[in-house]
KERODREN-495243 format. One record per residue: y negated, x negated, z negated of N, C-alpha, C, O in turn; residue number from 1. Coordinates in steps of 0.001 Angstrom, whole numbers. Atoms other than C-alpha are relative to their C-alpha. Layout:
REM residues N
<atom n_c2="Y" n_c1="X" n_c3="Z" ca_c2="Y" ca_c1="X" ca_c3="Z" c_c2="Y" c_c1="X" c_c3="Z" o_c2="Y" o_c1="X" o_c3="Z" vexti="NUM"/>
...
REM end
This chain:
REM residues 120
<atom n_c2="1084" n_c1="952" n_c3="-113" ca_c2="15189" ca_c1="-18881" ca_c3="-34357" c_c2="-874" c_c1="338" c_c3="1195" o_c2="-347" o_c1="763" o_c3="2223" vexti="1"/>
<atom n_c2="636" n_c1="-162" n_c3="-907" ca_c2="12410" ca_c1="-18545" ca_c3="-32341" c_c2="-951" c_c1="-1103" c_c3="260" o_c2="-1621" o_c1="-1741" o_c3="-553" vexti="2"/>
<atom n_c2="874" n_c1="1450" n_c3="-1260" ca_c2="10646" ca_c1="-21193" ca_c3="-29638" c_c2="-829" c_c1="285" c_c3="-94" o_c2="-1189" o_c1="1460" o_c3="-157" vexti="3"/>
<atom n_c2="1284" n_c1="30" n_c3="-497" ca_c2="7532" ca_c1="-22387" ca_c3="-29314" c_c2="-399" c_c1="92" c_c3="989" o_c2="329" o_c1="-570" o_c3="1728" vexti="4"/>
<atom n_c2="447" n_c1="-44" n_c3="-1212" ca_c2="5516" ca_c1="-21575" ca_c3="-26298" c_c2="-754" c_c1="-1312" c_c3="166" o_c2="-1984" o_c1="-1297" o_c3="209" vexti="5"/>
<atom n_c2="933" n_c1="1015" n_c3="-437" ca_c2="4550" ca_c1="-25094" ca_c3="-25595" c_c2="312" c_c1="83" c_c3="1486" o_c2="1206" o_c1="491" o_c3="2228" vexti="6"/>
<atom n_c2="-536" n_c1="406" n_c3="-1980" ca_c2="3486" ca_c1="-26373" ca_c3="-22035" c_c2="562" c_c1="-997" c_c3="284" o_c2="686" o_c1="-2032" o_c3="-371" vexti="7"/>
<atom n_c2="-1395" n_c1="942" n_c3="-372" ca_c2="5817" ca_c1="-28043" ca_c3="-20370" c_c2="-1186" c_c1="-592" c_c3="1283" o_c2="-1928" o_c1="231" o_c3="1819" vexti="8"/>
<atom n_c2="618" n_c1="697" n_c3="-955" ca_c2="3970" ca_c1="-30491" ca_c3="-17830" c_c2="974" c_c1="-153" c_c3="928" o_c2="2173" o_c1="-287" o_c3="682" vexti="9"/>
<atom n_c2="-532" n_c1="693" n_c3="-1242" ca_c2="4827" ca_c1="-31312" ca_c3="-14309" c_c2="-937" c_c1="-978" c_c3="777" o_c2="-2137" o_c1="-737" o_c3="902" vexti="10"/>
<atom n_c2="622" n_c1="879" n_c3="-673" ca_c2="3812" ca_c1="-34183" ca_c3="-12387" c_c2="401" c_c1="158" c_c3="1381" o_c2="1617" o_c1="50" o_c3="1539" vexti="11"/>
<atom n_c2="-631" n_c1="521" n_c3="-697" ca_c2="3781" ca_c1="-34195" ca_c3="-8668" c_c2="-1010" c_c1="-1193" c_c3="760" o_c2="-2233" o_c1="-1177" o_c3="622" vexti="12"/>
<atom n_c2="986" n_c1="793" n_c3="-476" ca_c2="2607" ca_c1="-37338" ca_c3="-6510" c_c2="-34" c_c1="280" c_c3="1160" o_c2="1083" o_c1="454" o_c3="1646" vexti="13"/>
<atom n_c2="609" n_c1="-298" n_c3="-1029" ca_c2="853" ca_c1="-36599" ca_c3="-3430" c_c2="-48" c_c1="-1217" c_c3="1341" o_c2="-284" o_c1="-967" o_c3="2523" vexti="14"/>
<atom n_c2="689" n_c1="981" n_c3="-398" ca_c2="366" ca_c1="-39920" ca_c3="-2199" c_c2="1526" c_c1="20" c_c3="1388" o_c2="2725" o_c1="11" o_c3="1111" vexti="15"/>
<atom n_c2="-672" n_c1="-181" n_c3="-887" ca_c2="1922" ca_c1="-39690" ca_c3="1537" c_c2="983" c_c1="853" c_c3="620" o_c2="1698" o_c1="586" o_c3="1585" vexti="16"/>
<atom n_c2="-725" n_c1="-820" n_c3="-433" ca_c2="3531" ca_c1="-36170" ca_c3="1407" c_c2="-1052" c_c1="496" c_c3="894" o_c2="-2182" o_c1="74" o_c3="1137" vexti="17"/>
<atom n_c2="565" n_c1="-755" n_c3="-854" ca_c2="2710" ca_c1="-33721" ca_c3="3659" c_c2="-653" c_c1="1391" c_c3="-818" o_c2="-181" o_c1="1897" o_c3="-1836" vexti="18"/>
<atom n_c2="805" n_c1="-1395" n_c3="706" ca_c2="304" ca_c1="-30582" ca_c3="2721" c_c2="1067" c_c1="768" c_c3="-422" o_c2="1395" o_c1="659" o_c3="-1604" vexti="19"/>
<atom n_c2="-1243" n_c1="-861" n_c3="362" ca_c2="3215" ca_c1="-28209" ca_c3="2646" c_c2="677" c_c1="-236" c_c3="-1247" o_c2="648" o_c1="257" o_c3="-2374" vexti="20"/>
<atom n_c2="-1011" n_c1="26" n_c3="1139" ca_c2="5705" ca_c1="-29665" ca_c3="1021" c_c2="-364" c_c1="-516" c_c3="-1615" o_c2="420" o_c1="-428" o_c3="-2560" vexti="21"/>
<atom n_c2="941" n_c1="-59" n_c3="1822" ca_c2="3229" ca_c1="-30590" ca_c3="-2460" c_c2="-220" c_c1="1627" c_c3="-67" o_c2="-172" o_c1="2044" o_c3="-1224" vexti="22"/>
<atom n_c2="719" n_c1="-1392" n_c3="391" ca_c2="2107" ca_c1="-26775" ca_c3="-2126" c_c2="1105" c_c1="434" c_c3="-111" o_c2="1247" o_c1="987" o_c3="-1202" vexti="23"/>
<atom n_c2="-1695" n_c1="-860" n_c3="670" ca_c2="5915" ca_c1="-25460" ca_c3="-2197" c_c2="543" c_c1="-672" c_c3="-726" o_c2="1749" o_c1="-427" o_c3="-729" vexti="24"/>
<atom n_c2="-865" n_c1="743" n_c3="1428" ca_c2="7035" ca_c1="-27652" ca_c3="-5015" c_c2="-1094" c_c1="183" c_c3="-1257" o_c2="-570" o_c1="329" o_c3="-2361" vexti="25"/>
<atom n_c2="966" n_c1="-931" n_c3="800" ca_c2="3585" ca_c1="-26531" ca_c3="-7026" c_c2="47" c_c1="1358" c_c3="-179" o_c2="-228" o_c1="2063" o_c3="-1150" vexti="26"/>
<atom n_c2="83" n_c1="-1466" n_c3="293" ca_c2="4018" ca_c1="-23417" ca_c3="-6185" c_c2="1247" c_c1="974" c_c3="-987" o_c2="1311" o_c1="1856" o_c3="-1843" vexti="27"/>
<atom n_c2="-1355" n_c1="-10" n_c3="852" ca_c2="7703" ca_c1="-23573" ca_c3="-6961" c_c2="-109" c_c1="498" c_c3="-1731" o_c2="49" o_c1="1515" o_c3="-2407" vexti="28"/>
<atom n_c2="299" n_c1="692" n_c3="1845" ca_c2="6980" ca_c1="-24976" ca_c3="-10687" c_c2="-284" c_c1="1199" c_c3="-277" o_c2="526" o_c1="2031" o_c3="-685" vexti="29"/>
<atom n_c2="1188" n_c1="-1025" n_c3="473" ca_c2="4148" ca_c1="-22543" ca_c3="-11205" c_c2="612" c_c1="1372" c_c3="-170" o_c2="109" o_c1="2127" o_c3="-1002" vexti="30"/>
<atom n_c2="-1012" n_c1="-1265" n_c3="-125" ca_c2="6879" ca_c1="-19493" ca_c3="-10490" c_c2="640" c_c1="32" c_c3="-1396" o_c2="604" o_c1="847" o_c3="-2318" vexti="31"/>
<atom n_c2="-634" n_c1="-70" n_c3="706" ca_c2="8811" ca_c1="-20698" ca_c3="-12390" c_c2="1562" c_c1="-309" c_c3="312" o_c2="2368" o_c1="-477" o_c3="-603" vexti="32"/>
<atom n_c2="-1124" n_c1="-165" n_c3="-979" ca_c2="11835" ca_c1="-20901" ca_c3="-9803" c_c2="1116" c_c1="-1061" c_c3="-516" o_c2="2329" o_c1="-942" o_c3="-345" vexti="33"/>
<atom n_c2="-958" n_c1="1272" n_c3="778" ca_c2="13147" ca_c1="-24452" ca_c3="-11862" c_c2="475" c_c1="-163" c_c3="-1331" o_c2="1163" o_c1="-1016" o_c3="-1891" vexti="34"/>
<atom n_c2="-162" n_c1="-50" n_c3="1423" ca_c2="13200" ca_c1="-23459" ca_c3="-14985" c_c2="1375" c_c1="1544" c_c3="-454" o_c2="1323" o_c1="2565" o_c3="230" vexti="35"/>
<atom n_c2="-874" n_c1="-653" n_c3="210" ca_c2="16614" ca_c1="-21391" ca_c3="-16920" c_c2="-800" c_c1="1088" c_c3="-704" o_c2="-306" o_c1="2204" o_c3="-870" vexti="36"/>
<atom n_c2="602" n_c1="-1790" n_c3="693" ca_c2="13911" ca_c1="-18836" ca_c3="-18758" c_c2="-552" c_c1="528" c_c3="782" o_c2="-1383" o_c1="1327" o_c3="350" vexti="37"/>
<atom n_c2="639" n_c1="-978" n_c3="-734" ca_c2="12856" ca_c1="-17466" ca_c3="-15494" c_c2="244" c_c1="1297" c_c3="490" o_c2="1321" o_c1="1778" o_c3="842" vexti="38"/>
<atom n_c2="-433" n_c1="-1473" n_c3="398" ca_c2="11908" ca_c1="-13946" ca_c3="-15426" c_c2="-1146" c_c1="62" c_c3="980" o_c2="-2096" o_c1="-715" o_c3="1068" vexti="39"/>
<atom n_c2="1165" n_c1="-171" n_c3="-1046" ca_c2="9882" ca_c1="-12578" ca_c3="-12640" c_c2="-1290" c_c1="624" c_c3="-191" o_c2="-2221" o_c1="593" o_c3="614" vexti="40"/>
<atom n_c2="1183" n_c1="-252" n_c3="139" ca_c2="7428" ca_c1="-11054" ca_c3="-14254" c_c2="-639" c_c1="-266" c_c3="-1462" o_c2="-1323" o_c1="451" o_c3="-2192" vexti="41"/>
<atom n_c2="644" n_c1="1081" n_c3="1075" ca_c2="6484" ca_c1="-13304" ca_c3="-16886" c_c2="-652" c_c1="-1134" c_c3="733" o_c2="-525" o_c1="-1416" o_c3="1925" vexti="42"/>
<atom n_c2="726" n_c1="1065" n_c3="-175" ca_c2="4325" ca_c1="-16158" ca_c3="-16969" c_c2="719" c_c1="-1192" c_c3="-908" o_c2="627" o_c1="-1118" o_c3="-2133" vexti="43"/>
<atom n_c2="-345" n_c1="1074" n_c3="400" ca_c2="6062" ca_c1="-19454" ca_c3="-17695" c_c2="-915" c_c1="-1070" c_c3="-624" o_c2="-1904" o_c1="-1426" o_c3="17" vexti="44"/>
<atom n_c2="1171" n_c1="1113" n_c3="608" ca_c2="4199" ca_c1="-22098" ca_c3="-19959" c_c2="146" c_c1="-1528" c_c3="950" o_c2="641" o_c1="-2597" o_c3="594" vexti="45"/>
<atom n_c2="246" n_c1="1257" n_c3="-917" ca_c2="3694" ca_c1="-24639" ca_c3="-17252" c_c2="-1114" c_c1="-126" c_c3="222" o_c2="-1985" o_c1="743" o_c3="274" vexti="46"/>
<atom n_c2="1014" n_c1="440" n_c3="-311" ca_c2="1460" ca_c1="-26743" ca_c3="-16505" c_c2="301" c_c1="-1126" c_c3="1192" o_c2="1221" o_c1="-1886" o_c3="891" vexti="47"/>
<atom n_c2="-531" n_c1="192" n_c3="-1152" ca_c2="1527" ca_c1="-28362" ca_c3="-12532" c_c2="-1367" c_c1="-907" c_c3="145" o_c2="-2465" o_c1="-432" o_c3="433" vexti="48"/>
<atom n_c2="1148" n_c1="852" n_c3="-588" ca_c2="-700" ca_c1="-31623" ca_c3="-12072" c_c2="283" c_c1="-700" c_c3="1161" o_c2="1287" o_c1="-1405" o_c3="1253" vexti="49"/>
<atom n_c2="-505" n_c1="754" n_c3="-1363" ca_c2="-845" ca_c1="-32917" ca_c3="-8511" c_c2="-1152" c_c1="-1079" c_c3="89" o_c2="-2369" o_c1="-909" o_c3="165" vexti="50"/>
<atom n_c2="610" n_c1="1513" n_c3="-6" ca_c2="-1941" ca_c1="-36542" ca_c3="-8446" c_c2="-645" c_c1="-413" c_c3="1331" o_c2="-587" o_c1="540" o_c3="2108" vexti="51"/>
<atom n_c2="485" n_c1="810" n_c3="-1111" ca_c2="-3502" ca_c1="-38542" ca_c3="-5606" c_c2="-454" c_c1="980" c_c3="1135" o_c2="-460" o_c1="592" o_c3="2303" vexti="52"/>
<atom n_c2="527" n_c1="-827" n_c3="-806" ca_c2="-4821" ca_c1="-35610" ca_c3="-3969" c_c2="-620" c_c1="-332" c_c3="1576" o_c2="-689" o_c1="340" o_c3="2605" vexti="53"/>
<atom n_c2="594" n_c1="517" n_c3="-1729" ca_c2="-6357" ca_c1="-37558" ca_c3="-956" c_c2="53" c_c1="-776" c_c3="528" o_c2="-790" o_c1="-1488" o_c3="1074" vexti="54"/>
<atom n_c2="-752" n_c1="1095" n_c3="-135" ca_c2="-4154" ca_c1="-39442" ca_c3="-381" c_c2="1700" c_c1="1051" c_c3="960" o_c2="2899" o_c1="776" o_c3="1003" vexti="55"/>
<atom n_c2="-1240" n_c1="-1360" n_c3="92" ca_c2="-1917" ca_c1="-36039" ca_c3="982" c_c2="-62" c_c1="-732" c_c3="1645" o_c2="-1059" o_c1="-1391" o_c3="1940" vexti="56"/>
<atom n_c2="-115" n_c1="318" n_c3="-1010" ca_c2="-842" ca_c1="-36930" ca_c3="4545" c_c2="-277" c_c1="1635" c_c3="1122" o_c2="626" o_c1="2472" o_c3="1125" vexti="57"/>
<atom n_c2="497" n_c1="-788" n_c3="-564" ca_c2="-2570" ca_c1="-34325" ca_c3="6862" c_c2="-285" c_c1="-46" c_c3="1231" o_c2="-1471" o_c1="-50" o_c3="1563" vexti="58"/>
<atom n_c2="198" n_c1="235" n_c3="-1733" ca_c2="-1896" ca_c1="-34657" ca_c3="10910" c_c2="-1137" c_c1="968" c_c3="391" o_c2="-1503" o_c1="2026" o_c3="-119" vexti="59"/>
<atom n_c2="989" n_c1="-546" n_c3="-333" ca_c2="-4620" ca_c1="-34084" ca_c3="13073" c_c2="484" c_c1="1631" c_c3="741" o_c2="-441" o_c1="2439" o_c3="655" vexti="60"/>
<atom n_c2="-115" n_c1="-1578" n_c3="-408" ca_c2="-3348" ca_c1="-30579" ca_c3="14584" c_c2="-51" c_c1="1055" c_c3="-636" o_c2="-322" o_c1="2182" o_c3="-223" vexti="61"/>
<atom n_c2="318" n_c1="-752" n_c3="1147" ca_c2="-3305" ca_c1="-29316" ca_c3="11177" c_c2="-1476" c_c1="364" c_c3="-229" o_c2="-1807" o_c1="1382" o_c3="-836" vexti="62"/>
<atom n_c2="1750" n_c1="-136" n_c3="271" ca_c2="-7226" ca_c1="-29524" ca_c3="11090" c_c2="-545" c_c1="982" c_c3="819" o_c2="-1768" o_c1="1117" o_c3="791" vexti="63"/>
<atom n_c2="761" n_c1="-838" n_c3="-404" ca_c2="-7650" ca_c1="-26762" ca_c3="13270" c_c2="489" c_c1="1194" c_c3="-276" o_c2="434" o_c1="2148" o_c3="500" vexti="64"/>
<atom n_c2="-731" n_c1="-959" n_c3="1154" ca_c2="-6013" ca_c1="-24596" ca_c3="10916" c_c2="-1295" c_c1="989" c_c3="-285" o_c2="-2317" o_c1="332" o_c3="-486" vexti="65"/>
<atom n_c2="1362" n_c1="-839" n_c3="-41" ca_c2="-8835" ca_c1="-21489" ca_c3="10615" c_c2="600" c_c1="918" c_c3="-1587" o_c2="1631" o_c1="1498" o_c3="-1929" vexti="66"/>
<atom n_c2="-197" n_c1="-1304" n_c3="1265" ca_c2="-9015" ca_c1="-19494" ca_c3="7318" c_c2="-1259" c_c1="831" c_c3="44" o_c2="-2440" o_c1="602" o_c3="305" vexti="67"/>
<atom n_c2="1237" n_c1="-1718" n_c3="-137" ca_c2="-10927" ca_c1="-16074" ca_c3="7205" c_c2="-298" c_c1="269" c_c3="-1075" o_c2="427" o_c1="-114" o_c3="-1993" vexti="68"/>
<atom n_c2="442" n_c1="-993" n_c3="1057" ca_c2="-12531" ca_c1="-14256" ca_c3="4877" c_c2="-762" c_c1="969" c_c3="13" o_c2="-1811" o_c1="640" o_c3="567" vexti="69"/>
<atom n_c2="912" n_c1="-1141" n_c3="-145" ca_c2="-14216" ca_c1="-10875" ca_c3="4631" c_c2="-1179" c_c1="509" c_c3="-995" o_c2="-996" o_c1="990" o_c3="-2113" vexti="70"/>
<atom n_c2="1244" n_c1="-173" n_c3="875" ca_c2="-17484" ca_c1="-10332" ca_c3="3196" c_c2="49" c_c1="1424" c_c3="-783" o_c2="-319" o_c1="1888" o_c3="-1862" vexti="71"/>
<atom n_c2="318" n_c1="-1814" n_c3="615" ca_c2="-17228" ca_c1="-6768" ca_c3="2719" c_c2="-1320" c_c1="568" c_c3="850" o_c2="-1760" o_c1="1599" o_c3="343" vexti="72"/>
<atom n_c2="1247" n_c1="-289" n_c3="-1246" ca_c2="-20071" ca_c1="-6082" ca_c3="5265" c_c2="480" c_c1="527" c_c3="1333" o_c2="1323" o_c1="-288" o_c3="1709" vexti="73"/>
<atom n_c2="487" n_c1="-491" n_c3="-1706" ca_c2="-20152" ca_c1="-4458" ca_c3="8872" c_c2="-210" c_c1="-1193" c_c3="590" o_c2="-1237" o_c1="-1859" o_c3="461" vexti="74"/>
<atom n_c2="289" n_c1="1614" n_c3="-233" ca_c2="-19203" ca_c1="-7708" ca_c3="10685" c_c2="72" c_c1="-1252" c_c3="-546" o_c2="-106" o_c1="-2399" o_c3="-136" vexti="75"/>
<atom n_c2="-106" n_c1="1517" n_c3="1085" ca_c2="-18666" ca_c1="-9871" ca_c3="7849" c_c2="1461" c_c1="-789" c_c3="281" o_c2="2146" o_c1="-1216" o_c3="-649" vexti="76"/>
<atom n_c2="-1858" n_c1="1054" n_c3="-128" ca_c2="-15105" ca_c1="-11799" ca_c3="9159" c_c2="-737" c_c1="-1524" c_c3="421" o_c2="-1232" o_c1="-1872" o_c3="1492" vexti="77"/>
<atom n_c2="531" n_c1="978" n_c3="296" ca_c2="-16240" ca_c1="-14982" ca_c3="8096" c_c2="1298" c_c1="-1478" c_c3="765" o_c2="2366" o_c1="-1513" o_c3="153" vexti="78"/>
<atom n_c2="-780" n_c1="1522" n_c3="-255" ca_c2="-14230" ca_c1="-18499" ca_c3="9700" c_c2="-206" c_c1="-1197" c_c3="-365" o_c2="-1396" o_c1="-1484" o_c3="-492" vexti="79"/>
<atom n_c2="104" n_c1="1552" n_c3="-146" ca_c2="-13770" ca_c1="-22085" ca_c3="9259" c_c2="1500" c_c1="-316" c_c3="344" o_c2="2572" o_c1="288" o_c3="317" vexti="80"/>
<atom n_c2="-1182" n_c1="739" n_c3="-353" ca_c2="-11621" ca_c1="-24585" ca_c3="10347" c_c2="166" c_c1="-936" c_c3="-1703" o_c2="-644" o_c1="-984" o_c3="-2629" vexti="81"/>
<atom n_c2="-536" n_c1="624" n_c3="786" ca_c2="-9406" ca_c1="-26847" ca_c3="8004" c_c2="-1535" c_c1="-1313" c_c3="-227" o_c2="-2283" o_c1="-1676" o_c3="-1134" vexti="82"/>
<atom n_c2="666" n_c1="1530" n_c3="25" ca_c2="-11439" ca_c1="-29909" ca_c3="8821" c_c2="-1596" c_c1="320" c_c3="-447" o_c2="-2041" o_c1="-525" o_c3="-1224" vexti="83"/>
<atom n_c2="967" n_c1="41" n_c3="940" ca_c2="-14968" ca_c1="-28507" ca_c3="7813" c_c2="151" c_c1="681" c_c3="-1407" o_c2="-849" o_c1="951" o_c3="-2072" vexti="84"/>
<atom n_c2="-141" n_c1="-277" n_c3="1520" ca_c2="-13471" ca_c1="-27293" ca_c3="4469" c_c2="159" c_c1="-1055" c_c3="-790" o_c2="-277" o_c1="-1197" o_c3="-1932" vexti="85"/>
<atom n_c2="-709" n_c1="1436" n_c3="596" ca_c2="-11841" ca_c1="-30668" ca_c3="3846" c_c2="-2021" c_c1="-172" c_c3="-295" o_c2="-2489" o_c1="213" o_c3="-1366" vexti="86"/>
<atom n_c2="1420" n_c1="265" n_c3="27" ca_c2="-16022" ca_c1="-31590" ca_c3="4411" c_c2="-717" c_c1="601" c_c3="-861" o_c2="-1138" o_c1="-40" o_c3="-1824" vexti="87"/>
<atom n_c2="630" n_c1="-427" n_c3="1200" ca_c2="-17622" ca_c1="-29419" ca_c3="2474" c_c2="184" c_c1="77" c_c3="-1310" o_c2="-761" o_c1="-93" o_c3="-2080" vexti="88"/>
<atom n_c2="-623" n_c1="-614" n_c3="930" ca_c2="-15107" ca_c1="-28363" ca_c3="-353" c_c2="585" c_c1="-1281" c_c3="-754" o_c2="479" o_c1="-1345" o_c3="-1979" vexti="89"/>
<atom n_c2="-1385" n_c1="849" n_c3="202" ca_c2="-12469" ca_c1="-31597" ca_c3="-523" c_c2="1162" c_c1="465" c_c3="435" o_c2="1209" o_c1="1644" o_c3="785" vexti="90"/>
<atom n_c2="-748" n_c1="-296" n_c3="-74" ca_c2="-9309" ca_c1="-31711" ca_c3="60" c_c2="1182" c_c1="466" c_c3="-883" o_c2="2361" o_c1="475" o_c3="-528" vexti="91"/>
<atom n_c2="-27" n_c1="-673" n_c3="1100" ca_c2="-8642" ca_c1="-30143" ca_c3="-3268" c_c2="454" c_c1="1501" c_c3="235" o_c2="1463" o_c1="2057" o_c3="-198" vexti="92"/>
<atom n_c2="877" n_c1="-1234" n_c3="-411" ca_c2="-10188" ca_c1="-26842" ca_c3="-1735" c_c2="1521" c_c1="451" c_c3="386" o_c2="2245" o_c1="1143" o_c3="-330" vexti="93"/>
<atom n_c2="-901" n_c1="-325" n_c3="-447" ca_c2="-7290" ca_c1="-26829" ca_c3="923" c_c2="1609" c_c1="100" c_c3="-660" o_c2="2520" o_c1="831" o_c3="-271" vexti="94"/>
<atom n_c2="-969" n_c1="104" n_c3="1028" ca_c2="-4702" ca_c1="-27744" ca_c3="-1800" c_c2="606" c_c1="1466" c_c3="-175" o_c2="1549" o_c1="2171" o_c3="183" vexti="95"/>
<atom n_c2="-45" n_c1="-1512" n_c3="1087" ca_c2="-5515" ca_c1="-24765" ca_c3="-4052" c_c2="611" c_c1="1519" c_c3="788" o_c2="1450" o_c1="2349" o_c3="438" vexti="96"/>
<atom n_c2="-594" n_c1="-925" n_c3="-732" ca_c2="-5446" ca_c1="-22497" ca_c3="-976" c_c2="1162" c_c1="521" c_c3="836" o_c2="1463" o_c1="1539" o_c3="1459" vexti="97"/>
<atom n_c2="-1779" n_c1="-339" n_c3="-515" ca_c2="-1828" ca_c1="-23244" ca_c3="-18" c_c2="478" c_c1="379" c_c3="-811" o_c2="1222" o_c1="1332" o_c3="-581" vexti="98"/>
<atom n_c2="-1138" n_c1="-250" n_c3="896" ca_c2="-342" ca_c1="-23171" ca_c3="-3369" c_c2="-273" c_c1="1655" c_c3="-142" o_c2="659" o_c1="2454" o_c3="-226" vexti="99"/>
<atom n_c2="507" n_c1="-1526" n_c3="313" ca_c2="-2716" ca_c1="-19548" ca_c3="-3840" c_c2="825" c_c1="457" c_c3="1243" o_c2="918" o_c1="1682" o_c3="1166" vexti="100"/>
<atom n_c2="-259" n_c1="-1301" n_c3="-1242" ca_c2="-1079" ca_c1="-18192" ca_c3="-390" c_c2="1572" c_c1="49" c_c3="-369" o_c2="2047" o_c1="1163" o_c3="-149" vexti="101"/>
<atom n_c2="-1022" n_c1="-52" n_c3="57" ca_c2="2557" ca_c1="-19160" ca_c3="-1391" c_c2="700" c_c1="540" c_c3="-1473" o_c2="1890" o_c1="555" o_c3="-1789" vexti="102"/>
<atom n_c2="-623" n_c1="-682" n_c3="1212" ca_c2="2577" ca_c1="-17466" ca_c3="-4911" c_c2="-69" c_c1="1642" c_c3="322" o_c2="-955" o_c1="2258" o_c3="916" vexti="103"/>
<atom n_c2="272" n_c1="-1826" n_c3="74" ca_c2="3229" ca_c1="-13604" ca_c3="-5141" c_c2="-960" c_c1="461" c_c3="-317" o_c2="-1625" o_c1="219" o_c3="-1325" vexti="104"/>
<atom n_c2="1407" n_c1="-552" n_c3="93" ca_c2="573" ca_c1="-11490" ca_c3="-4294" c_c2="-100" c_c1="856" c_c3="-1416" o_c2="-565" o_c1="1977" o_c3="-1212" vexti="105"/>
<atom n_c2="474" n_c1="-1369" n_c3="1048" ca_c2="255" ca_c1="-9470" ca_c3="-7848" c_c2="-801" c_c1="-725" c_c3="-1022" o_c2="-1320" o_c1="-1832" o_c3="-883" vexti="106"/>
<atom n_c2="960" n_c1="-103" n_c3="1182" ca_c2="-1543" ca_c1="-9197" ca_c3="-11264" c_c2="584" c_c1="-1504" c_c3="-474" o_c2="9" o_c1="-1863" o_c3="-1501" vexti="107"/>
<atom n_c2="-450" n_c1="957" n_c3="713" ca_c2="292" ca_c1="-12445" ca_c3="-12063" c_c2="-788" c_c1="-1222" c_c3="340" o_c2="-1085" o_c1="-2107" o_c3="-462" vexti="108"/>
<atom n_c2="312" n_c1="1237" n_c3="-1030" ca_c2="-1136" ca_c1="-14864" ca_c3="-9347" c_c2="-1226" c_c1="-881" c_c3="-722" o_c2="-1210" o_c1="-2111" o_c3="-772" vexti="109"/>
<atom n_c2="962" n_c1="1014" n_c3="382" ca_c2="-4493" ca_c1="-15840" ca_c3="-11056" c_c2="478" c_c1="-785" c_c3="-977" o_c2="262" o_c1="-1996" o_c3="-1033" vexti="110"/>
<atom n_c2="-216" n_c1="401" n_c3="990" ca_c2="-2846" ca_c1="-16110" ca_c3="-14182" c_c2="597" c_c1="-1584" c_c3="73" o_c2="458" o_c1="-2511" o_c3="-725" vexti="111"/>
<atom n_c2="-1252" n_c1="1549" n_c3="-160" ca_c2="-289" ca_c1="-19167" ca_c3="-12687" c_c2="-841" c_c1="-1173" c_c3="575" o_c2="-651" o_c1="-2374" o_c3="387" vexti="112"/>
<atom n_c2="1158" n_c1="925" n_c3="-327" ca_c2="-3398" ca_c1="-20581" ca_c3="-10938" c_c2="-917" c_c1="-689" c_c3="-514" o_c2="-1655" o_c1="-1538" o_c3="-13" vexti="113"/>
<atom n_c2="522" n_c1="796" n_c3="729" ca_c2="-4724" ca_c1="-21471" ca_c3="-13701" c_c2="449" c_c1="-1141" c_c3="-565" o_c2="-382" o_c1="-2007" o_c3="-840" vexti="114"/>
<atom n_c2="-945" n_c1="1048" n_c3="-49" ca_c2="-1949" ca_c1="-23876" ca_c3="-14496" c_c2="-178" c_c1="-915" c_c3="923" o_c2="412" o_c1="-1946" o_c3="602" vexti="115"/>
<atom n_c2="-28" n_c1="968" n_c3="-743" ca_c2="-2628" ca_c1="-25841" ca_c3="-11862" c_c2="-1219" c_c1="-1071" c_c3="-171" o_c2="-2211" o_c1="-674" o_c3="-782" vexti="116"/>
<atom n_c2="886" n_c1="1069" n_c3="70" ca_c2="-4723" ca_c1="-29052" ca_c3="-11700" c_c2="70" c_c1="-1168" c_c3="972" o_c2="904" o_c1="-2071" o_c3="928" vexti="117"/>
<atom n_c2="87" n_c1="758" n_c3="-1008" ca_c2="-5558" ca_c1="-30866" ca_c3="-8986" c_c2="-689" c_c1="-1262" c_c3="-17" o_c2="-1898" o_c1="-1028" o_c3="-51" vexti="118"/>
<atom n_c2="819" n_c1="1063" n_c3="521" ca_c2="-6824" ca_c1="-34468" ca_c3="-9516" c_c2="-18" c_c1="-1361" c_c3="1345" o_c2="1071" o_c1="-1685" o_c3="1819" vexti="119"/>
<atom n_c2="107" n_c1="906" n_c3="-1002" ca_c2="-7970" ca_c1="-37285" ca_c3="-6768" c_c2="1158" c_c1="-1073" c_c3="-502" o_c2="1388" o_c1="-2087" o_c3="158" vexti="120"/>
REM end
């Protein structure tokens, strides 16, 4: 007999964790790390919705948290802090970019990122 590839949903709630520990239990899921058909280089049919998004408990020392990026230019090392991303982006933005730093860097990573869903 052979299984259907349905998605399997996860719920997590946000409402008074800390940044971290929602981005390593998303990221978890999204691996695959909880589930008995995990294979490391497969893509698991999950699907990882994180609820109450701004509502995530985020101490102020965390806000001067700096992420880089490189333009590709002569000079291009681009900065911000946490706290004008939260401003411009949401706190969505910063979400996405924990669970993206704590999945394995390969050909797999966008694929599991798309699974995710981040909702206020």
């Amino acid at each position: 007999m052979e299984k259907k590839n349905e998605m399997k949903k996860y719920n997590i709630d946000a409402t008074g964790r800390t940044l971290g520990r929602v981005a390593s239990e998303a990221a978890s899921v999204l691996i695959g790390k909880n589930s008995t058909e995990f294979i490391k280089y497969r893509i698991l049919p999950v699907q990882v919705t994180v609820k109450n998004a701004k509502k995530l408990l985020i101490l102020e020392r965390r806000m001067k948290k700096i992420y880089t990026h490189y333009t590709g230019y002569p000079g291009g090392l681009r900065t911000t802090t946490m706290k004008s991303l939260i401003e411009k982006k949401g706190i969505d933005e910063v979400l996405r970019r924990a669970v993206y730093g704590m999945i394995p860097h390969n050909k797999l990573r966008k694929e599991r990122m798309k699974n995710l869903i981040i909702t206020d």
